[in-house]
TORPA-4810 file (N, C-alpha, C, O; in nm, 3 decimals):
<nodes>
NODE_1_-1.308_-4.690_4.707_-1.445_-4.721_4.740_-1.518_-4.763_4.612_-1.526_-4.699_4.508_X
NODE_2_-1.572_-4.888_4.642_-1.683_-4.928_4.500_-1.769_-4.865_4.471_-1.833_-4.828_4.570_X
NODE_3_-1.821_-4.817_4.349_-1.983_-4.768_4.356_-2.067_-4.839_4.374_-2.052_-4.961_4.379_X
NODE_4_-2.146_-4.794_4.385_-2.302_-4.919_4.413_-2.366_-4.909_4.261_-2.350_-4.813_4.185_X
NODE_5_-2.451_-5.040_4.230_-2.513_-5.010_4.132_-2.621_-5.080_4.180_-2.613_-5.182_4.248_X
NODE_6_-2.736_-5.017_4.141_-2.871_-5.069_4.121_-2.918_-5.134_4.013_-2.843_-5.127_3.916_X
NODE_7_-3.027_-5.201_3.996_-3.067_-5.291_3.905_-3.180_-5.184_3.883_-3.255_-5.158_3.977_X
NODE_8_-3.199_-5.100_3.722_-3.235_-4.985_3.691_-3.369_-5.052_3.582_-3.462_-4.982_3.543_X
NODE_9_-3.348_-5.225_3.539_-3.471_-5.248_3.477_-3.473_-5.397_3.495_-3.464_-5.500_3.428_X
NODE_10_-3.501_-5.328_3.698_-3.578_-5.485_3.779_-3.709_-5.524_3.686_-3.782_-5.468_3.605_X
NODE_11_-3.691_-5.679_3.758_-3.818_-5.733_3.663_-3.888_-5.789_3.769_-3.817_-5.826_3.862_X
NODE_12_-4.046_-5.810_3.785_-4.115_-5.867_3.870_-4.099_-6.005_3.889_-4.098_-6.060_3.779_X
NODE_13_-4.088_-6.076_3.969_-4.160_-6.214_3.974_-4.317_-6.272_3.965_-4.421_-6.207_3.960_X
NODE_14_-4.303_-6.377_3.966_-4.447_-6.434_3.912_-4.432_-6.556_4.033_-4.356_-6.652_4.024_X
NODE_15_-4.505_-6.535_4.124_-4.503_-6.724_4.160_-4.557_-6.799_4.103_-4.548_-6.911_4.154_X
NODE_16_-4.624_-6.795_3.998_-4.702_-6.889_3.880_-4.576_-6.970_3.821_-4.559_-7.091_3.810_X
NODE_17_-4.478_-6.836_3.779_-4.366_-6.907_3.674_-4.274_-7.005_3.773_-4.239_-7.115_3.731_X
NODE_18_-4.241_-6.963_3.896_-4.166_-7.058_3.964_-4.226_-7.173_3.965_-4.180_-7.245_3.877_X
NODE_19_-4.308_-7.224_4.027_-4.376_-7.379_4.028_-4.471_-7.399_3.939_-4.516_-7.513_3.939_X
NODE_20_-4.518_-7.320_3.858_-4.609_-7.389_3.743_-4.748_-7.344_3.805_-4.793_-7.294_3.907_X
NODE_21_-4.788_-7.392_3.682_-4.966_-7.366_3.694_-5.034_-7.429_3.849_-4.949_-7.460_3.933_X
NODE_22_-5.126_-7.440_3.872_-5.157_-7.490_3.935_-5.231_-7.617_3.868_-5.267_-7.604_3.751_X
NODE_23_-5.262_-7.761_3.946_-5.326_-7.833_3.891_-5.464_-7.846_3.852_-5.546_-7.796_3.930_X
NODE_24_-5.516_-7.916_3.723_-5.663_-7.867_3.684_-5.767_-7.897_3.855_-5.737_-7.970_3.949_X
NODE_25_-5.865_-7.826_3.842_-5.961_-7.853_3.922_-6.072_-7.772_3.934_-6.113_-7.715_3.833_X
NODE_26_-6.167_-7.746_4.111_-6.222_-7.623_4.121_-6.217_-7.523_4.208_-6.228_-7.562_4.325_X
NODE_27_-6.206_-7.418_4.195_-6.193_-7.279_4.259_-6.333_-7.217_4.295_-6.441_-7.219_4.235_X
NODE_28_-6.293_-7.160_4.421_-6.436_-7.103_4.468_-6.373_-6.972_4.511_-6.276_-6.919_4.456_X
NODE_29_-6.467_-6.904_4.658_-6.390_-6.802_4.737_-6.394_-6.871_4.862_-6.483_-6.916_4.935_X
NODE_30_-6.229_-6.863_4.863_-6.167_-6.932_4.998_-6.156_-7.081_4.994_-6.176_-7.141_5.100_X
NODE_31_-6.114_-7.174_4.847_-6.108_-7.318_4.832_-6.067_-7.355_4.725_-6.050_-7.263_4.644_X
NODE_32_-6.042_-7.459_4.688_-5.987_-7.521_4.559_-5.961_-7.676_4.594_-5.900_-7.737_4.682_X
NODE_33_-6.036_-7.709_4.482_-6.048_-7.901_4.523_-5.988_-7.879_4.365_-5.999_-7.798_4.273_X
NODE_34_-5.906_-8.018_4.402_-5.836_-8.075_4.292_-5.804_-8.252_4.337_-5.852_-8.302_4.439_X
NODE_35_-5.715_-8.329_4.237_-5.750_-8.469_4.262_-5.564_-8.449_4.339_-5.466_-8.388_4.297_X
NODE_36_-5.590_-8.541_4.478_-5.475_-8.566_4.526_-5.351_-8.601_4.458_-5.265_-8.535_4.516_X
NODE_37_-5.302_-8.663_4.377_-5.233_-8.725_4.308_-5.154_-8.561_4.244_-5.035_-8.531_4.244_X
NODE_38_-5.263_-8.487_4.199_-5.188_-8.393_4.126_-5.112_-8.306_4.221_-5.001_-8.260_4.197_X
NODE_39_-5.185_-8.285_4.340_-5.112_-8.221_4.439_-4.984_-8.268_4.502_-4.895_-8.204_4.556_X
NODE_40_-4.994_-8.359_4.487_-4.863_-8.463_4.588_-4.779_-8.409_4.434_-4.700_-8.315_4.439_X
NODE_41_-4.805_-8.472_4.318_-4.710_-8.443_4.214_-4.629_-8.307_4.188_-4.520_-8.280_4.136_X
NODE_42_-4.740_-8.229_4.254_-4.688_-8.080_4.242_-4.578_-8.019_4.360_-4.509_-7.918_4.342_X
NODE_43_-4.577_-8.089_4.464_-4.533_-8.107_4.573_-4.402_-8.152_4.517_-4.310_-8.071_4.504_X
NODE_44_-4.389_-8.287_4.480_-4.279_-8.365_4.442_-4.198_-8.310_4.336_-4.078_-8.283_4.333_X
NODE_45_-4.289_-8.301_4.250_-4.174_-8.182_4.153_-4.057_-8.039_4.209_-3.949_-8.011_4.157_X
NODE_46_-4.114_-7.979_4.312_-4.043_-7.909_4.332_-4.028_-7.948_4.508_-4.075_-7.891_4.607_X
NODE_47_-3.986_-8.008_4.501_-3.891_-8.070_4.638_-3.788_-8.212_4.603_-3.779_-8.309_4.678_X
NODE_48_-3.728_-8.197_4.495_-3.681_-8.293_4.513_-3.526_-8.295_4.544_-3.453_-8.198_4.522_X
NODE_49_-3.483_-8.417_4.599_-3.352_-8.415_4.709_-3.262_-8.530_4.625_-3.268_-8.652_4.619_X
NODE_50_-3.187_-8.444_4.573_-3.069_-8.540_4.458_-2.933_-8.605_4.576_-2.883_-8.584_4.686_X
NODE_51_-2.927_-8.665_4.496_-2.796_-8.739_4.558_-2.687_-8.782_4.445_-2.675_-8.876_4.367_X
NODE_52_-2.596_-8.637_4.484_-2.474_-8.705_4.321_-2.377_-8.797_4.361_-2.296_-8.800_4.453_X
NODE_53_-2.416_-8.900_4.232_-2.277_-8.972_4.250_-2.164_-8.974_4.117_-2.157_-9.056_4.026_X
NODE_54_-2.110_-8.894_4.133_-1.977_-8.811_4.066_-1.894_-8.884_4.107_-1.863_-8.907_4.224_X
NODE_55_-1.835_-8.944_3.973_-1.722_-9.003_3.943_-1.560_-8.941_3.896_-1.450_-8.983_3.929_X
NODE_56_-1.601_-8.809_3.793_-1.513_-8.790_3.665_-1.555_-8.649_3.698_-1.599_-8.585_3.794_X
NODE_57_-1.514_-8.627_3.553_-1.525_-8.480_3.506_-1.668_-8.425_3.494_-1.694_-8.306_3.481_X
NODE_58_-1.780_-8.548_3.501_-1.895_-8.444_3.515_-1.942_-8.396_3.610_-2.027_-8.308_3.610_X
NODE_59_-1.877_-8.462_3.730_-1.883_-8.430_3.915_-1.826_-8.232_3.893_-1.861_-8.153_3.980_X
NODE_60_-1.767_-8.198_3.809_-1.724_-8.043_3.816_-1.833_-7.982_3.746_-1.901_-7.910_3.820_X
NODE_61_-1.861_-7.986_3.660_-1.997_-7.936_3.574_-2.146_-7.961_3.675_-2.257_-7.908_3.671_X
NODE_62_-2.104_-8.037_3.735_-2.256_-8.020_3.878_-2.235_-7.928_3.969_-2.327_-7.870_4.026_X
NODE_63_-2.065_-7.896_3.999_-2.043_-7.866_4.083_-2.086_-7.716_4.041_-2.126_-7.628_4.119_X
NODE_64_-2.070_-7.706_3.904_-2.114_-7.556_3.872_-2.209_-7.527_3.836_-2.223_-7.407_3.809_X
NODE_65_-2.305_-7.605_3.821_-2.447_-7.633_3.872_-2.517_-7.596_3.972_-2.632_-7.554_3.964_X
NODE_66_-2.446_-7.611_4.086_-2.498_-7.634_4.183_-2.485_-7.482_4.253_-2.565_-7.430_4.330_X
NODE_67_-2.333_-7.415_4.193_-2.287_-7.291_4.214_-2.421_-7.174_4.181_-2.519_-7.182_4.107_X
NODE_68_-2.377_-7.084_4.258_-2.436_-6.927_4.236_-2.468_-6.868_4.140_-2.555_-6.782_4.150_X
NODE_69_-2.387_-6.905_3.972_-2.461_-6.859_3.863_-2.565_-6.913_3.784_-2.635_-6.851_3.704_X
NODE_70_-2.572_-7.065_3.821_-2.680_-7.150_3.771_-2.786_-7.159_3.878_-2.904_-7.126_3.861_X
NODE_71_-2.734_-7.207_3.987_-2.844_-7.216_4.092_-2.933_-7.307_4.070_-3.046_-7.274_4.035_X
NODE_72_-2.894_-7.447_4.090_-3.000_-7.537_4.064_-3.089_-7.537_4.204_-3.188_-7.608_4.221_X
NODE_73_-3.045_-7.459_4.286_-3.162_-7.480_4.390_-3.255_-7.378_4.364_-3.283_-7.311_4.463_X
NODE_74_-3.312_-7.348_4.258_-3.392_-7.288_4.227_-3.503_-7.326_4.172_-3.601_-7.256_4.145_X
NODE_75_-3.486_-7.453_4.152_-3.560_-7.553_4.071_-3.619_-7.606_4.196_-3.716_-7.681_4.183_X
NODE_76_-3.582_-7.581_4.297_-3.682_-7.724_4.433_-3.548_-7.791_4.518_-3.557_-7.833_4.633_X
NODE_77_-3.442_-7.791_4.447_-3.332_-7.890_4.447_-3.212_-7.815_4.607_-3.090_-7.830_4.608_X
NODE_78_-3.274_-7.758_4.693_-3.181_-7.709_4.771_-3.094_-7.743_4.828_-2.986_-7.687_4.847_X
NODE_79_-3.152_-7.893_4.881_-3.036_-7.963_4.983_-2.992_-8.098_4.862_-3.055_-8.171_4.785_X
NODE_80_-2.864_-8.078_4.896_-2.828_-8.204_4.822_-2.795_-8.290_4.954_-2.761_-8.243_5.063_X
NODE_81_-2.811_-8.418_4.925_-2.802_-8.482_4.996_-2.701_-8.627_4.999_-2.706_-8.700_4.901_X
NODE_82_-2.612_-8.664_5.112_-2.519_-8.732_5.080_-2.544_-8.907_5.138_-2.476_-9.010_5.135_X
NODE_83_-2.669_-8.871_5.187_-2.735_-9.009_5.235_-2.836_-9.040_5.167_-2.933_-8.964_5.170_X
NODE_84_-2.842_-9.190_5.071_-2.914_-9.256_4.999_-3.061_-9.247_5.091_-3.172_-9.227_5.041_X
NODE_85_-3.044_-9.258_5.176_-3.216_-9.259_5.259_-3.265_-9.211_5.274_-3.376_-9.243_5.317_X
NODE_86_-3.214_-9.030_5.243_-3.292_-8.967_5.260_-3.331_-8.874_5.167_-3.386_-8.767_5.193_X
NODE_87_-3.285_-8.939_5.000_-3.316_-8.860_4.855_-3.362_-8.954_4.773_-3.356_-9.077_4.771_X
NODE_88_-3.424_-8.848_4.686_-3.534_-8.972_4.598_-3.468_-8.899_4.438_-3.543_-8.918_4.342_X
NODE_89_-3.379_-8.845_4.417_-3.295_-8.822_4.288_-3.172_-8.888_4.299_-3.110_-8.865_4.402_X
NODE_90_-3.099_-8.999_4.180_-2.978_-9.052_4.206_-2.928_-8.990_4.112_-2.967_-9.020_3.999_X
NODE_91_-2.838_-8.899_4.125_-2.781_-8.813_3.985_-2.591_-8.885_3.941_-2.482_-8.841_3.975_X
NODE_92_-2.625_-8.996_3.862_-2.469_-9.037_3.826_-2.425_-8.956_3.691_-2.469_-8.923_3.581_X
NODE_93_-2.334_-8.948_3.753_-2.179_-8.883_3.674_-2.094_-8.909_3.665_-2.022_-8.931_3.762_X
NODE_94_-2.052_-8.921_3.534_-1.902_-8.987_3.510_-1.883_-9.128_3.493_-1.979_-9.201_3.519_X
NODE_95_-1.782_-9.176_3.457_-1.741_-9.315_3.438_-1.770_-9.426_3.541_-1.695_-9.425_3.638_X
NODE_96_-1.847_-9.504_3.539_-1.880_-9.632_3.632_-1.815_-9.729_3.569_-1.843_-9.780_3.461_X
NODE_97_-1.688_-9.763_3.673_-1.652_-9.933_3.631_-1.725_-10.057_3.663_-1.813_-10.048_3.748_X
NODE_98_-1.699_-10.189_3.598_-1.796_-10.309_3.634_-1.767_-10.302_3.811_-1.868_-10.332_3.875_X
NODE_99_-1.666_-10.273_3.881_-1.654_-10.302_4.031_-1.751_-10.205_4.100_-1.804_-10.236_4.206_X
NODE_100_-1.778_-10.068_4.029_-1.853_-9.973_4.064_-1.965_-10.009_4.044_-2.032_-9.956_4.133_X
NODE_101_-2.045_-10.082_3.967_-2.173_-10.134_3.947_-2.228_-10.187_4.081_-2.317_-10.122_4.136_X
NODE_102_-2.190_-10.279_4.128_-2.233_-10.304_4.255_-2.257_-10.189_4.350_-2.370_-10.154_4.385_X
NODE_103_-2.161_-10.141_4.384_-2.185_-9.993_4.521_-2.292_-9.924_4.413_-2.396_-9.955_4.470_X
NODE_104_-2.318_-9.878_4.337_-2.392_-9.806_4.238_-2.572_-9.859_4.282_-2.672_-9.794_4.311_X
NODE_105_-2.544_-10.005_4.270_-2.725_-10.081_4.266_-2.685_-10.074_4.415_-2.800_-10.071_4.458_X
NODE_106_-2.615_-10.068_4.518_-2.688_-10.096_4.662_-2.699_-9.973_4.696_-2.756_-9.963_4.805_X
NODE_107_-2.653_-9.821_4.625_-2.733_-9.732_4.630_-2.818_-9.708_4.594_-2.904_-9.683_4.678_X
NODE_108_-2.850_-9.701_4.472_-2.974_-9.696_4.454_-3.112_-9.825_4.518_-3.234_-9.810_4.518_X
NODE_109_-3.048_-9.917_4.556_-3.157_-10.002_4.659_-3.201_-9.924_4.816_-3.299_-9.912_4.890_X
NODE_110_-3.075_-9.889_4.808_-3.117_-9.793_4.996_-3.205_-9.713_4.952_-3.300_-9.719_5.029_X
NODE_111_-3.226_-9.633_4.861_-3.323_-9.519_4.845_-3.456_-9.543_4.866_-3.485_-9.659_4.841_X
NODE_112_-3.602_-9.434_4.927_-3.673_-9.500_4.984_-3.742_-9.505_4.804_-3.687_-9.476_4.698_X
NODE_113_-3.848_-9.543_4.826_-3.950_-9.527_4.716_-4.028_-9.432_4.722_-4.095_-9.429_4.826_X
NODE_114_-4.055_-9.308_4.609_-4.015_-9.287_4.486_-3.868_-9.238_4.489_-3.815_-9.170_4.578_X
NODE_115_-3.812_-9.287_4.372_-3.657_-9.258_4.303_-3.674_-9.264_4.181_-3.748_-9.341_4.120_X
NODE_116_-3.600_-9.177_4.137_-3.604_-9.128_4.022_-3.406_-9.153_3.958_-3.315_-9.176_4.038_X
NODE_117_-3.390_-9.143_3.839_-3.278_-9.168_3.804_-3.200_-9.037_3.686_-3.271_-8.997_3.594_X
NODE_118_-3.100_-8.998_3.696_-3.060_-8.924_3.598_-2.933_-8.973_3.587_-2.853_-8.970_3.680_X
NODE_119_-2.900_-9.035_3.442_-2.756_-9.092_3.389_-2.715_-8.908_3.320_-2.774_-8.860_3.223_X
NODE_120_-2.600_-8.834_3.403_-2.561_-8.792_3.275_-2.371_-8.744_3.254_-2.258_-8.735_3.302_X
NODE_121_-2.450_-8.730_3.158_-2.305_-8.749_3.058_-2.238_-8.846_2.966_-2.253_-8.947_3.034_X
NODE_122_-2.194_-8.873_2.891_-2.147_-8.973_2.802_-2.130_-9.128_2.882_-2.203_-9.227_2.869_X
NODE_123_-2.014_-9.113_2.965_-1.986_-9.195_3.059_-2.121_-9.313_3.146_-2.144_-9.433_3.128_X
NODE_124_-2.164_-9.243_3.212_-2.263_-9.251_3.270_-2.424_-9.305_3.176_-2.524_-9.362_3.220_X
NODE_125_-2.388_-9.256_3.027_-2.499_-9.299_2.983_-2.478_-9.440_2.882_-2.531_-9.551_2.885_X
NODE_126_-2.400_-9.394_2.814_-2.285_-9.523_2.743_-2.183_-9.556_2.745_-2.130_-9.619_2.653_X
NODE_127_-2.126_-9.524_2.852_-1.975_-9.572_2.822_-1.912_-9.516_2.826_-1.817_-9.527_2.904_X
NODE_128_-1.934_-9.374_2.703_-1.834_-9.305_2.695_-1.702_-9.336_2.544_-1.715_-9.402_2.441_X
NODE_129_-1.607_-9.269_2.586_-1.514_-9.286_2.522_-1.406_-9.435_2.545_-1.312_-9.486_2.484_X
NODE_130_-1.472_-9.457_2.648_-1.408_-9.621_2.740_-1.469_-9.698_2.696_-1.568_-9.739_2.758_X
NODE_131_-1.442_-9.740_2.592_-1.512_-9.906_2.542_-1.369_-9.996_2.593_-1.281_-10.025_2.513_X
NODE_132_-1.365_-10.029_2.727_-1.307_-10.107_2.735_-1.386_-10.230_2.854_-1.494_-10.229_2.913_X
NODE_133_-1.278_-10.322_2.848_-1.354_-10.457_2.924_-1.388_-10.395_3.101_-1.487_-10.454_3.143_X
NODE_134_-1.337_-10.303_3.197_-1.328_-10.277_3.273_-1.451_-10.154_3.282_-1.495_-10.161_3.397_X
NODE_135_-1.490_-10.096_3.243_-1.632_-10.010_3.232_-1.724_-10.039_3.179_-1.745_-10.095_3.071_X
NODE_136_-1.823_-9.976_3.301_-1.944_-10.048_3.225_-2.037_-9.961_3.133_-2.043_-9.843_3.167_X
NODE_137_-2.106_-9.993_3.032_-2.123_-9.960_2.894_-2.286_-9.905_2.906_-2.375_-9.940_2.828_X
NODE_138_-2.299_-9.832_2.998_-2.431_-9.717_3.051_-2.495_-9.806_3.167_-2.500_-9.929_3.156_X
NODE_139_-2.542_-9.742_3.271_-2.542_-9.754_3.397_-2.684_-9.864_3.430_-2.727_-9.933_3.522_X
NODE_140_-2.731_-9.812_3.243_-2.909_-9.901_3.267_-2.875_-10.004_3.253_-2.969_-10.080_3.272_X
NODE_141_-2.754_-10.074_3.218_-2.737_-10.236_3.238_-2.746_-10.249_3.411_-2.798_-10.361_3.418_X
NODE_142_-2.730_-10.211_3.537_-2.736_-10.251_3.626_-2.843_-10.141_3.701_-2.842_-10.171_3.820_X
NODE_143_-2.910_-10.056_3.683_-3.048_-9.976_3.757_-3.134_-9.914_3.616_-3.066_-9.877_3.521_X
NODE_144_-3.256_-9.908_3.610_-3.343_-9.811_3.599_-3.328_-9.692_3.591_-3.334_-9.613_3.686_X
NODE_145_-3.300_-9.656_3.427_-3.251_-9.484_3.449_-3.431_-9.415_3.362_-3.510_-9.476_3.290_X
NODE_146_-3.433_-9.302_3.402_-3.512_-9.230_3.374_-3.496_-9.116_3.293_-3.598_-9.076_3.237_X
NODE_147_-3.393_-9.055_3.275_-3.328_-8.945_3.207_-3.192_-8.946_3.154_-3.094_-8.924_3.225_X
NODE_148_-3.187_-8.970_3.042_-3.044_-8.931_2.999_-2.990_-8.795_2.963_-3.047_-8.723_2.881_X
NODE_149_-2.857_-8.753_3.035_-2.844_-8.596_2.974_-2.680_-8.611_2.925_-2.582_-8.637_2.994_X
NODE_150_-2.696_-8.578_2.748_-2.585_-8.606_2.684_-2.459_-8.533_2.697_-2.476_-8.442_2.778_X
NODE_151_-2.352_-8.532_2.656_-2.252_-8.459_2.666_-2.114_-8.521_2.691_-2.119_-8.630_2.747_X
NODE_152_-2.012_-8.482_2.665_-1.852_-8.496_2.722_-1.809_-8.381_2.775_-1.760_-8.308_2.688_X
NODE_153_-1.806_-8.332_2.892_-1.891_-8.329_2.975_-1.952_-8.229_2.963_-1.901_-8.120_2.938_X
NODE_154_-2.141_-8.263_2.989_-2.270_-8.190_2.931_-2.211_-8.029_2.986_-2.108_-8.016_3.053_X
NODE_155_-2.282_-7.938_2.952_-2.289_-7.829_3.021_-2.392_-7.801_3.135_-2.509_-7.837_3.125_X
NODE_156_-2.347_-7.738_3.237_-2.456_-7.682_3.356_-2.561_-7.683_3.304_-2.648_-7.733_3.375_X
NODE_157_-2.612_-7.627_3.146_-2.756_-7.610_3.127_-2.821_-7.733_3.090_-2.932_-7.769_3.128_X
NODE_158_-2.722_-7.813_2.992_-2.766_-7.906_2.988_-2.826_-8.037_3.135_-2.928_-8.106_3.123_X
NODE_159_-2.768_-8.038_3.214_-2.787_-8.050_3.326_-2.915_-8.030_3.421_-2.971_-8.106_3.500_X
NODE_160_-2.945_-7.868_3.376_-3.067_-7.776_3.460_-3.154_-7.828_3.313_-3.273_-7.824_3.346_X
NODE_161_-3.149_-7.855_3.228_-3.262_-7.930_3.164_-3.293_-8.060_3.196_-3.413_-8.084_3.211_X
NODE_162_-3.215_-8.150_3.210_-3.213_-8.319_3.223_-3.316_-8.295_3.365_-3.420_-8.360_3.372_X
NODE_163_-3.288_-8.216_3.456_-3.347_-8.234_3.565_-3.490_-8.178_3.585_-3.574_-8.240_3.650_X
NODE_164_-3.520_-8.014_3.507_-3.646_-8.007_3.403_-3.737_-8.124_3.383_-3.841_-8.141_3.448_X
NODE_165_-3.685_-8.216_3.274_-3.755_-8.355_3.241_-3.823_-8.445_3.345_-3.923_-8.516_3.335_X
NODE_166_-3.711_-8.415_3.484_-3.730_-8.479_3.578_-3.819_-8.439_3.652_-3.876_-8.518_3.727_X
NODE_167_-3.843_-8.340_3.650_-3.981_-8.303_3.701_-4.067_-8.308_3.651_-4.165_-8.339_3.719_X
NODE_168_-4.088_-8.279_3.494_-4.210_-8.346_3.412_-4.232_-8.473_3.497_-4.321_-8.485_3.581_X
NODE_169_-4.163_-8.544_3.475_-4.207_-8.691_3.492_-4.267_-8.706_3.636_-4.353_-8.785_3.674_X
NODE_170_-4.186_-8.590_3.721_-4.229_-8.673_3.869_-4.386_-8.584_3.884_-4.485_-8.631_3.939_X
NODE_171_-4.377_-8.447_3.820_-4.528_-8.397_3.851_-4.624_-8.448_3.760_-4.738_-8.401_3.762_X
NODE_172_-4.580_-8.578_3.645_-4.743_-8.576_3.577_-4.741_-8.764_3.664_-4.846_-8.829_3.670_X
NODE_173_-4.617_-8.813_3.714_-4.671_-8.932_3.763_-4.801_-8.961_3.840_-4.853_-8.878_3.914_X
NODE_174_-4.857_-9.097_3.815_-4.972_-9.111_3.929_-4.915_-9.179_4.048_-4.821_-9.258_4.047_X
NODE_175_-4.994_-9.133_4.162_-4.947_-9.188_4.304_-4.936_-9.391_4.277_-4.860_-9.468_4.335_X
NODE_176_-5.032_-9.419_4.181_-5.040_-9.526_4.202_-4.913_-9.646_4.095_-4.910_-9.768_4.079_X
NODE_177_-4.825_-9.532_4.042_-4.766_-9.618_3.934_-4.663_-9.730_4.019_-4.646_-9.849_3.992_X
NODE_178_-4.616_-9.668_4.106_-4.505_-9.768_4.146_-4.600_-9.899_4.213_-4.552_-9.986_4.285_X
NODE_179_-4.685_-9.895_4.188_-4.735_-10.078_4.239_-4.835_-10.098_4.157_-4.949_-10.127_4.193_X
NODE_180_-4.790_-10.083_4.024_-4.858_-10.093_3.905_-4.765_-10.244_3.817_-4.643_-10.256_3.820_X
NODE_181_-4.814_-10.292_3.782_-4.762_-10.470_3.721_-4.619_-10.377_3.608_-4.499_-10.405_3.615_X
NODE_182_-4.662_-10.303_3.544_-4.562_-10.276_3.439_-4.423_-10.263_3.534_-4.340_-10.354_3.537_X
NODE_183_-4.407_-10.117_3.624_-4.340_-10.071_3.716_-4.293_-10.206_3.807_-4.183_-10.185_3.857_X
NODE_184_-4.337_-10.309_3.835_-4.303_-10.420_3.910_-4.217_-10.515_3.785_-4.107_-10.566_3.808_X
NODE_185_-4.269_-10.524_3.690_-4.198_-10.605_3.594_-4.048_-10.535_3.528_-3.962_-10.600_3.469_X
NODE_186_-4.045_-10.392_3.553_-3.920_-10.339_3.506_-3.831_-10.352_3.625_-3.709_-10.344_3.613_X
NODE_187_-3.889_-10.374_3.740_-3.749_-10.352_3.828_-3.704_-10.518_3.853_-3.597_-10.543_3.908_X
NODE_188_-3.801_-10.634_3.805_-3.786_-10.784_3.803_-3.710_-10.800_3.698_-3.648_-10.906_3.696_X
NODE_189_-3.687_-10.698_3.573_-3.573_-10.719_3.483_-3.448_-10.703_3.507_-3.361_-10.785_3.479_X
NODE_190_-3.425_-10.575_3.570_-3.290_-10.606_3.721_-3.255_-10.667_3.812_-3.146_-10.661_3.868_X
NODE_191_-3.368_-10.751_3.842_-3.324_-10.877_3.955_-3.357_-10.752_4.104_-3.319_-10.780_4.218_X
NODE_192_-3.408_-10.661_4.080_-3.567_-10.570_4.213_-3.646_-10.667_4.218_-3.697_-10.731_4.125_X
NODE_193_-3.658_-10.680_4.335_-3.831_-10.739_4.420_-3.846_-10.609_4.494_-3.944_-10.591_4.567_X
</nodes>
């Protein structure tokens, strides 16, 4: 028979620390106005729905990621999702060849708008150790990456940080960037309309 053990110096939670502050604004009794944008952002930060596309050896380091001792669904990230249509995180991993480039951009085209991008790992961000004519030499030659997370192959934490960043970015974005001239002119450098 096992013994049981108790956890003898539990620690409280905070729902502050899980999702963050709340956004600036004003507080009364029984209300709180704040500017939409920050709310949707705050929203978006912690709901977001990745979609890995694992190639290599960093497809195992997500996988332990994704596992019970890291727990990236702790971050917002619960459902992963295996349909481009219905996630707005494209998480590549591992080695992309030039033939893979294509399936690569008509995934990331199915995705709805907002999408967000995370290259990680060596592979995925440069190349890699494959400088050869048959791979392609980081993934931002054919999509819009947003985060690079370094490594051969990175560690889980490194990982649960890259995606960290990724929420910076998606909770301080404004609702209005994606039909903003800059945001239209970066995806016209990929040959996006």
């Amino acid at each position: 028979m096992r013994p049981v053990r108790f956890n003898i110096n539990a620690k409280t939670a905070n729902i502050a620390d899980a999702i963050g502050a709340p956004p600036p604004g004003f507080a009364g009794e029984g209300f709180f106005s704040t500017k939409m944008s920050d709310v949707v952002g705050l929203a978006r930060k912690n709901s977001l729905w990745p979609l890995p596309f694992a190639t290599s050896c960093c497809g195992i380091e997500f996988m332990a990621t994704m596992a019970s001792h890291y727990d990236l669904s702790r971050f917002g990230a619960e459902r992963v999702g295996f349909s481009p249509r219905q996630c707005d995180l494209l998480m590549v991993m591992g080695t992309i060849s030039k033939k893979m480039g294509p399936v690569l951009r008509q995934v990331y085209l199915q995705m709805a708008e907002p999408r967000w991008v995370i290259a990680v790992g060596a592979c995925a961000s440069s190349g890699g150790i494959f400088d050869t004519y048959s791979v392609l030499q980081g993934i931002d030659q054919v999509i819009p990456v947003d985060v690079y997370v370094p490594g051969c192959p990175p560690r889980p934490e490194a990982i649960i940080d890259g995606f960290m960043r990724i929420q910076d970015l998606v909770g301080q974005e404004s609702i209005r960037r994606r039909n903003g001239e800059q945001y239209k002119a970066l995806l016209n450098s990929y040959g996006i309309e």
